[in-house]
C-alpha positions in Angstrom: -1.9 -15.5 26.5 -0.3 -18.4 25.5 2.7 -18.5 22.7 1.4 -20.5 19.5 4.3 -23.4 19.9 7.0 -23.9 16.6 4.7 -27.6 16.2 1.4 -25.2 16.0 2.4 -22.8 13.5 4.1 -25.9 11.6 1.0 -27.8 11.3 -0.9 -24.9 10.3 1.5 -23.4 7.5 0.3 -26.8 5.9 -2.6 -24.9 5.0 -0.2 -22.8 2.7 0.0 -25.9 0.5 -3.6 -26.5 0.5 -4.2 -22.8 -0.7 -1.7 -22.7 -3.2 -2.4 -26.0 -5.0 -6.0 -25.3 -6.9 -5.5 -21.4 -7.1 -2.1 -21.3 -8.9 -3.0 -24.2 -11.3 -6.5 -22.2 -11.4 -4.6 -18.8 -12.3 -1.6 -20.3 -13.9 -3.9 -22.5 -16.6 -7.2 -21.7 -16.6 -6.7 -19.2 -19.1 -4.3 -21.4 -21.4 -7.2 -24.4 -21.0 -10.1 -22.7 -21.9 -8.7 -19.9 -24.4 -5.7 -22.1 -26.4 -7.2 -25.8 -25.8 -10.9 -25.6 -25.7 -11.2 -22.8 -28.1 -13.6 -20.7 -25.9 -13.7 -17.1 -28.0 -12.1 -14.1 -26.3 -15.3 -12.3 -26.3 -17.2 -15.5 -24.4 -13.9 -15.8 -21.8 -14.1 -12.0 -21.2 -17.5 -11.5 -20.1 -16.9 -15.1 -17.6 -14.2 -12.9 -16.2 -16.1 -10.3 -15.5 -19.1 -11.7 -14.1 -17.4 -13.2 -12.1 -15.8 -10.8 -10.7 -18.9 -9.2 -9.8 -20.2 -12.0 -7.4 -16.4 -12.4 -6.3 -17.3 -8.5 -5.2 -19.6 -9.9 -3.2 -18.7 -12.7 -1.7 -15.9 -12.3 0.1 -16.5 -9.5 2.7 -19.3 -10.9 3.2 -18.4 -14.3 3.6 -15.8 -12.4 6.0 -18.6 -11.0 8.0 -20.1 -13.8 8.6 -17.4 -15.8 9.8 -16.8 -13.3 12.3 -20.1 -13.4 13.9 -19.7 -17.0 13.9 -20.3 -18.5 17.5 -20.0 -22.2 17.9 -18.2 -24.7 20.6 -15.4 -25.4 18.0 -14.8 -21.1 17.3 -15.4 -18.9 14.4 -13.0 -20.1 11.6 -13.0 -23.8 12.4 -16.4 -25.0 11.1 -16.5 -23.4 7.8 -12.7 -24.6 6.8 -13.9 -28.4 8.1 -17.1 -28.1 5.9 -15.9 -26.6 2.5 -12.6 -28.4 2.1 -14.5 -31.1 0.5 -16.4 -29.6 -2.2 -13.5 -27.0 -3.3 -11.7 -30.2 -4.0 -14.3 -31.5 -6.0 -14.5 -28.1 -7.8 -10.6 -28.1 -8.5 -11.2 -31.5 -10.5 -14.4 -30.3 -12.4 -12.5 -27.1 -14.0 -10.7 -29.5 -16.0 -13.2 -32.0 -17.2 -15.9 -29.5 -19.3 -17.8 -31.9 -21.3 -18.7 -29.8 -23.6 -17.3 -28.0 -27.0 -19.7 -26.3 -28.3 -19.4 -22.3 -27.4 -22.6 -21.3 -25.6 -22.4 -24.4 -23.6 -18.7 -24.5 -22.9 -19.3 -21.2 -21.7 -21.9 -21.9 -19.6 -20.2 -24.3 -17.8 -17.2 -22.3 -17.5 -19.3 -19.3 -15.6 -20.8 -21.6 -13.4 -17.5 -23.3 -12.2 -15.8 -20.9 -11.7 -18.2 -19.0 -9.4 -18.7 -22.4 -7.8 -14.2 -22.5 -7.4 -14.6 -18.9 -6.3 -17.3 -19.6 -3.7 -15.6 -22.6 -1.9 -11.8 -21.2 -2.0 -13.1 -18.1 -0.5 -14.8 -19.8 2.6 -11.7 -22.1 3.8 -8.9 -19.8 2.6 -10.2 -16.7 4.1 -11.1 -18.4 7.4 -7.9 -20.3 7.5 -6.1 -17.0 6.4 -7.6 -15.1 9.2 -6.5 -17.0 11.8 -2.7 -15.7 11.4 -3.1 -12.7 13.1 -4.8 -13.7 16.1 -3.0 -16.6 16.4 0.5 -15.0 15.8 0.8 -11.9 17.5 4.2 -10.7 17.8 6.4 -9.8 15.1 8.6 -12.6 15.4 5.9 -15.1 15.8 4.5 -13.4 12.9 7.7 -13.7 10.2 8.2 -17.0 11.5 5.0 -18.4 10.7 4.6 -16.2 7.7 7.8 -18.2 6.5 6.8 -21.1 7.2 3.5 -21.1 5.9 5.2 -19.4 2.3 7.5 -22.5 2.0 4.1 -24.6 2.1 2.9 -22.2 -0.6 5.9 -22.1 -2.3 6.1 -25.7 -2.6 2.5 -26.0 -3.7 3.0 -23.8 -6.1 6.2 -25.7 -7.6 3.6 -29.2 -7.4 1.1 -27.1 -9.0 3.2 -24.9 -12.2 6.0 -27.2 -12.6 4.3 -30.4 -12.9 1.4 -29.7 -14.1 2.3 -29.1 -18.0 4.0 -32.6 -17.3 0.7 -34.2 -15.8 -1.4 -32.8 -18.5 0.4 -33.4 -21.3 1.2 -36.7 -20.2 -2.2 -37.8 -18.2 -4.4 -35.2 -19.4 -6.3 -32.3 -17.8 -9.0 -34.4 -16.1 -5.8 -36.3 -14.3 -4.5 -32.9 -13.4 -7.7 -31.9 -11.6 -7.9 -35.0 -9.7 -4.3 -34.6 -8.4 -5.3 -30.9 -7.7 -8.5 -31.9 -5.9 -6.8 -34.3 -3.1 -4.3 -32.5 -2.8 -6.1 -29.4 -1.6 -8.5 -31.9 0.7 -5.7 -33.6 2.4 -3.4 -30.6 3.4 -6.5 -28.7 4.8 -7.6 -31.2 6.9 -3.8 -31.5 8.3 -3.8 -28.1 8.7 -6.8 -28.0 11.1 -4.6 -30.2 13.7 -2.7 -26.6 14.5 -5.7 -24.2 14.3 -5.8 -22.6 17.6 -8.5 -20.1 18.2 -7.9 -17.5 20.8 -10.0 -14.6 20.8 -13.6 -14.7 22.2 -15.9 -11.9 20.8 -16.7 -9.7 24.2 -19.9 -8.2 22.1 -21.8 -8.4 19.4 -20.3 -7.5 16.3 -20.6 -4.3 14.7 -23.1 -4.6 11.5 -21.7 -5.7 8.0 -23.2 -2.2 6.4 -21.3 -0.1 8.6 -18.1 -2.5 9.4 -17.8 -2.5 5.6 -18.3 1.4 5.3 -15.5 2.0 8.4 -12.7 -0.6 6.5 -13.3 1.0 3.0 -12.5 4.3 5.1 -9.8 3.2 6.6 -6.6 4.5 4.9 -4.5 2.2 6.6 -6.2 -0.8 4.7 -7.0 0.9 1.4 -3.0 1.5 0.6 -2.3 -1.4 2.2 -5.4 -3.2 -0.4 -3.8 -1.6 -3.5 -0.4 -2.3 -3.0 -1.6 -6.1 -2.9 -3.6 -5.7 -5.3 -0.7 -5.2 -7.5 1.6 -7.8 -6.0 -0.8 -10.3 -7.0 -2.0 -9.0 -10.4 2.0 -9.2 -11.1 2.4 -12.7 -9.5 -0.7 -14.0 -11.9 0.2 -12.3 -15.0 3.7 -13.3 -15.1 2.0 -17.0 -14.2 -0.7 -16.8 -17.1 1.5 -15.3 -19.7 4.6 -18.2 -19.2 2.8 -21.1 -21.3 1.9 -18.4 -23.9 5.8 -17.5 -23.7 7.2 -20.7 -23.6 4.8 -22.1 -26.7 5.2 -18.8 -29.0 8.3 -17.2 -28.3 10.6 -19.7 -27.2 8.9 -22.6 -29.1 9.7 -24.6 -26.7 7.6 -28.2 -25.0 6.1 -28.5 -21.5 9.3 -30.0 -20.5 10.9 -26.8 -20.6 7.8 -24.7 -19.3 7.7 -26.8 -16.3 11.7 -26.6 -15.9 11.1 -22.7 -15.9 8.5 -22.7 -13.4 10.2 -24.5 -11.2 13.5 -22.5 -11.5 11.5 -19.5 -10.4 9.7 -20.9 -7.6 12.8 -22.1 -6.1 14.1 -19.1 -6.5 11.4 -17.5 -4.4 11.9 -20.2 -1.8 15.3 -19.4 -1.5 15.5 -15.8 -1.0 11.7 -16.0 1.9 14.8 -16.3 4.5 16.4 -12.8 3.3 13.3 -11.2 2.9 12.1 -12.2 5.9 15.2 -11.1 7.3 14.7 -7.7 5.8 11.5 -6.9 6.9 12.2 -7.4 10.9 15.5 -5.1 10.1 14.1 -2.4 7.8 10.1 -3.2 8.5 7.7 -4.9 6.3 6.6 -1.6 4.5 10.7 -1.1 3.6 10.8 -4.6 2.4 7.8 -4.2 0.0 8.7 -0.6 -1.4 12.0 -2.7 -1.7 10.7 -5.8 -3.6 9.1 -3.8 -6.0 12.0 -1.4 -7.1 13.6 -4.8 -7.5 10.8 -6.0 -9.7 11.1 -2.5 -12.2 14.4 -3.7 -13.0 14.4 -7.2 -13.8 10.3 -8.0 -15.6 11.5 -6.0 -18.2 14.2 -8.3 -19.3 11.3 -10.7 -20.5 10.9 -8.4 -23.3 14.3 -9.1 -24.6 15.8 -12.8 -24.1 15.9 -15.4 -26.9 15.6 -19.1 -26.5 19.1 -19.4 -24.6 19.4 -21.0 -21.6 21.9 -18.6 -20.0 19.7 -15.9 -20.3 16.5 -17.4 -19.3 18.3 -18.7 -16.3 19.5 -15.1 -15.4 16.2 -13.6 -16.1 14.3 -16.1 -14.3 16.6 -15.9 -11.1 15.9 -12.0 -11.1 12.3 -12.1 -11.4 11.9 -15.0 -8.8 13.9 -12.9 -6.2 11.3 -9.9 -7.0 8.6 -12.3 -6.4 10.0 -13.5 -3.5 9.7 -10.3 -2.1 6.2 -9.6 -3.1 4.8 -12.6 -1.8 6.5 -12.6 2.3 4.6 -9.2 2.1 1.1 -9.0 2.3 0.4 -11.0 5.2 2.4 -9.1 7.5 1.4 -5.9 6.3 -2.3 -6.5 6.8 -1.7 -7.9 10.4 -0.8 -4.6 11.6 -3.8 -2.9 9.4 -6.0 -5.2 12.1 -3.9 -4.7 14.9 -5.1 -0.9 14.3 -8.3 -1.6 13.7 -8.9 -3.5 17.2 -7.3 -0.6 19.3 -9.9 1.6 17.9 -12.7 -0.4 17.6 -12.2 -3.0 20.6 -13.0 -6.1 17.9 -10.8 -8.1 16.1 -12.6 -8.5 12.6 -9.9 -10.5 11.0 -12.5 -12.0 8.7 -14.3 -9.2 7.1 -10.5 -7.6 6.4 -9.3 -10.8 4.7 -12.6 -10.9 3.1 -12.4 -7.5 1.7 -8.8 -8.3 0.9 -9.9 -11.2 -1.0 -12.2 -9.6 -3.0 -9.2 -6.5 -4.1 -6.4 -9.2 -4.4 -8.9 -11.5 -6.8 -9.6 -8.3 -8.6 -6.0 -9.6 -10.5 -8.3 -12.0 -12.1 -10.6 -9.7 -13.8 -7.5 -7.2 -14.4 -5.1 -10.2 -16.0 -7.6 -11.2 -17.9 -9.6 -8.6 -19.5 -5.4 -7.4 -19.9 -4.5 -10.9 -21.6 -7.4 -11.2 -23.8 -6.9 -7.4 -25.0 -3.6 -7.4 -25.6 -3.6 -10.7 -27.3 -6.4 -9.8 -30.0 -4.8 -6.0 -30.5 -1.6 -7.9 -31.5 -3.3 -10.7 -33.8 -3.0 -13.6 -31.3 -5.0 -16.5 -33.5 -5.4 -19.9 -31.1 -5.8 -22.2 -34.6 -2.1 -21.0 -35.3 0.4 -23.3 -34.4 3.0 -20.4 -35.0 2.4 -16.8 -34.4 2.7 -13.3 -35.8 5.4 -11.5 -35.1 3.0 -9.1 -33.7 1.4 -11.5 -31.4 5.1 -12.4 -30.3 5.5 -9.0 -29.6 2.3 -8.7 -27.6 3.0 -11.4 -25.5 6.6 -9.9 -24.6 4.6 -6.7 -23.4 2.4 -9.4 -21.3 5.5 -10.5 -19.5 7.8 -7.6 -19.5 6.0 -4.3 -19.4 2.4 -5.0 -17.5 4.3 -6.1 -14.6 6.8 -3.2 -14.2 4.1 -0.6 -14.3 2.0 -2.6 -11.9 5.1 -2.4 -9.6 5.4 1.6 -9.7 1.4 1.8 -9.0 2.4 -0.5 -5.9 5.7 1.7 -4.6 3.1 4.5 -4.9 0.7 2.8 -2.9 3.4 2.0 0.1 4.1 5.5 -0.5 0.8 6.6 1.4 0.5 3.7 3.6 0.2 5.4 7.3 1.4 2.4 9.6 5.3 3.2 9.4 7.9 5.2 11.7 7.4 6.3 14.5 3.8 4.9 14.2 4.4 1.3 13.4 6.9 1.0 16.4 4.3 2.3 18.9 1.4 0.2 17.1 4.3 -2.9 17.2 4.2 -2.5 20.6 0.8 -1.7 21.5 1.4 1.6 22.5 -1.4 3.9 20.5 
């Protein structure tokens, strides 16, 4: 087999960018635009959450399945990125133009685009995602291009947090979405230059009932699922909540909100290198247990800073290196789940695992949410008030500084149990089981 050359995993860590871009402006703002700016009631934003969560239940293993059983001249993953970049562009530009303001209507339209945004990203992210661990198969190949491709994301999400409070305010939200939109199109179809498809299915694949039924057994994956499960609900909480922060608590403009977002993000970028680092000394599963003890200590400090800059910095420095952390994880983590999973079944089902893992990791949305929305009207959150209750201050300190620590202990518990390590992550590392 052929070694994936640096240009190849380059080109496709591009892809990072492209992923990044209309999912962190979609989880960073989406609840800020429709909740704070277009006065959608709680009640009306709460049930959109939820039903769509229940089609994103569906759709992504089996989107996954199907990609797997994909045979064409061009391979499995290749067609269904090249079709759907398009129109999950145009859907990352709609999310921000709803034309209308009445309730029943806005909310209409909010359900629908959003399960339209959920449908596309799923396709060409999941079959763009599953393409690392068949294409990278070592674990040096696999923390290089898992580097690589988290700078990409990294940066996209710095483009897409910091500067988006300054395109909005400035532009407005339909200018945002364009930006969003092109942005997302053009780095996919870079990214497609370096896709490199190397396994060919030997059989027919096993059926999506019982492939399903085996993963959902498979203890390897479910602690792996949980743990990021609560990686992400942390990274999208702590991005959700910041706007609410910055506006209520600090009183501050979108200047400064995109000045903090940025500060974090580059923190992250900074420490992928010593993470990365950490994980091929101590293994990945270390690493994450690691990044999340990290994360207990310093999300709580949210809960006490003022509006000085000396503290924010310090605070935001901490929490970006715990993010860091959380975000080099998953990826690696999940390769060796399917590394397992082919010695024992003989197929690689790359796409039906990220599916699945797409539909647990976007179970952050319903999670934040429905956590957001409660918290906010238990503490007297009012989005006619330019200032808040102290109570609602209070609240959205808990948001920022509390959810995210506990999340963290349910994740150390969830590495805890995870199976691939020791002695049995060194023979599966090597292909020795």
């Amino acid at each position: 087999m052929d070694k994936p050359i640096f240009d190849k995993r380059l080109i496709w860590s591009v892809g990072g960018f492209g992923s990044t871009i209309p999912y962190v402006i979609f989880s960073g703002f989406i609840t800020y635009f429709y909740i704070d700016i277009m006065k959608l009631p709680l009640i009306y934003y709460t049930i959109g959450i939820v039903l769509f969560s229940i089609w994103n239940a569906i759709n992504d293993p089996l989107f996954g399945y199907y990609s797997d059983k994909t045979r064409s001249r061009w391979g499995r993953r290749y067609p269904w990125i090249l079709i759907f970049t398009t129109p999950l562009g145009i859907i990352s530009w709609l999310i921000w133009t709803p034309p209308f303001k009445e309730a029943t209507l806005l909310f209409a339209y909010f359900l629908i685009i959003i399960v339209l945004f959920d449908t596309f990203y799923t396709i060409v992210v999941l079959n763009w995602t599953a393409l690392f661990p068949e294409m990278f198969q070592t674990i040096e190949e696999r923390t290089t291009a898992n580097t690589l491709r988290n700078i990409f994301v990294m940066i996209g999400t710095i483009v897409g947090l910091a500067s988006a409070p300054l395109i909005y305010s400035t532009y407005g939200w339909n200018t945002l979405g364009i930006v969003s939109g092109l942005l997302t199109i053009t780095t996919f179809l870079i990214s497609l230059i370096g896709c490199k498809e190397i396994y060919q299915p030997k059989r027919e694949s096993i059926g999506f009932i019982e492939g399903l039924k085996y993963s959902l057994i498979n203890k390897s994956f479910i602690t792996f699922a949980a743990f990021s499960l609560t990686a992400q609900f942390t990274t999208d909480m702590l991005t959700a909540v910041v706007p609410f922060y910055n506006k209520y608590v600090f009183g501050w403009s979108e200047n400064e909100l995109s000045l903090i977002l940025f500060l974090t993000v580059l923190t992250s970028i900074i420490v992928f290198y010593p993470w990365s680092k950490l994980q091929a000394k101590i293994t990945p599963l270390k690493a994450a247990i690691a990044s999340c003890i990290w994360g207990i200590f310093a999300y709580p400090l949210f809960l006490l800073i003022n509006p000085d800059w000396t503290l924010v910095l310090i605070t935001i420095v901490l929490a970006g290196i715990g993010l860091g952390g959380l975000i080099v994880a998953p990826d690696v983590l999940i390769s060796y789940v399917i590394d397992e999973d082919e010695i024992k079944t003989g197929e690689r089902r790359e796409g039906l695992y990220f599916g699945i893992h797409g539909f647990v990791i976007r179970l952050s949305t319903i999670l934040q949410g429905v956590t957001i929305s409660s918290v906010l009207g238990f503490y007297g959150y009012n989005p006619n008030l330019e200032t808040q209750p102290a109570s609602a201050i209070l609240g959205i300190r808990i948001l920022m500084g509390v959810v995210p620590a506990i999340a963290m202990i349910f994740g150390i518990i969830a590495l805890l149990l995870h199976p691939i390590k020791g002695e049995y992550f060194e023979k599966l590392k090597n292909k020795l089981i």
